[in-house]
C-alpha positions as CSV (number, residue, x, y, z in Angstrom):
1,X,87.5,92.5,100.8
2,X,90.4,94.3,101.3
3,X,91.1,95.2,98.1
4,X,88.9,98.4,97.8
5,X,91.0,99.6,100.3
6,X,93.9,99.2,98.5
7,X,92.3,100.9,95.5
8,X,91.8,103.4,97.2
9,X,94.5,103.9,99.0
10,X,96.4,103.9,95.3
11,X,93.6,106.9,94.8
12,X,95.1,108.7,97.6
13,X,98.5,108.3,96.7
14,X,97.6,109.5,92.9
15,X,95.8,112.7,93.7
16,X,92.4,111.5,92.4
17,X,91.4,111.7,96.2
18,X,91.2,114.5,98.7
19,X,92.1,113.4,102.1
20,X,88.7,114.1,103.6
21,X,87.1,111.6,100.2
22,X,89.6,109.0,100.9
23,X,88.9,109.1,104.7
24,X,85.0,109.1,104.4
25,X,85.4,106.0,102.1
26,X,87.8,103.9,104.3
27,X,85.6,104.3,107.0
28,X,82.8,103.3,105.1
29,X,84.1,99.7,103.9
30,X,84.1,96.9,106.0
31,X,87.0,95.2,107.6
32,X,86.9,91.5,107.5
33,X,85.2,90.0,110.6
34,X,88.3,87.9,111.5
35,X,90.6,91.3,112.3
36,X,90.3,91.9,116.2
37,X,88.6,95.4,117.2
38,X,92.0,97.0,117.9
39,X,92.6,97.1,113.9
40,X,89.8,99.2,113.6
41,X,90.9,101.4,116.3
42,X,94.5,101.8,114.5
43,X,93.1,102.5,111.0
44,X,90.5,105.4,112.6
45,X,93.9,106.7,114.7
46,X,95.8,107.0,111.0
47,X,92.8,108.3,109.1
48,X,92.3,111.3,111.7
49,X,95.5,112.4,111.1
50,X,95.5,112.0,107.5
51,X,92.2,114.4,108.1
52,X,94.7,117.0,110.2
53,X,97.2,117.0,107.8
54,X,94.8,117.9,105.1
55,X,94.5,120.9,107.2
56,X,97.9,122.1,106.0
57,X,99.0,122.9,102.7
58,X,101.7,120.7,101.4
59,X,103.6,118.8,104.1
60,X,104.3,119.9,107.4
61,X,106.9,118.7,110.5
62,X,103.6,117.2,112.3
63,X,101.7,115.6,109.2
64,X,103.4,114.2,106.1
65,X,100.5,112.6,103.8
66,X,102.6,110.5,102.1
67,X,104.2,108.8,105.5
68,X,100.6,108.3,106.4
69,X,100.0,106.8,103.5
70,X,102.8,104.5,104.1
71,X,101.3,103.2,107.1
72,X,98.3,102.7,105.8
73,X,100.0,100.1,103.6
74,X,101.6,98.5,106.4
75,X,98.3,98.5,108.5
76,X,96.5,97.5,105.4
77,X,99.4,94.6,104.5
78,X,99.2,93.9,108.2
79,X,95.2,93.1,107.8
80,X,95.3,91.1,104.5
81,X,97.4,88.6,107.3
82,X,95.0,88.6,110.2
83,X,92.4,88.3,107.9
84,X,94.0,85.1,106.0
């Protein structure tokens, strides 16, 4: 289940999403029902800001896309284990 997330995270990464695209379709794919609430709380904290940062051009001090992105991989790595 987790693995459209991933491809689209790998969208992100590769420019063949716009933050706001990538951020609509996260929220739209489920989460496995074993992951506790608070993982879903998490990933909607990291996708607002990867929607604020999309509010600067190129990276600023506050928002750096691709450190987002990184912890989006860890929360996403971090999901495929509570989900196991």
């Amino acid at each position: 289940m987790l693995d459209h997330h991933q491809a689209t995270l790998a969208q992100l990464r590769a420019g063949a999403l716009d933050a706001h695209a990538f951020c609509a379709a996260w929220r739209a794919l489920p989460l496995p029902a074993a992951l506790p609430p608070r993982y879903a709380q998490v990933r909607d904290q990291l996708l607002d800001r990867i929607e604020s940062s999309a509010l600067f051009s190129g990276e600023s001090c506050s928002f750096s896309q691709a450190d987002l992105a990184d912890a989006l991989q860890q929360w996403l790595d971090k999901a495929r284990e509570g989900a196991a």
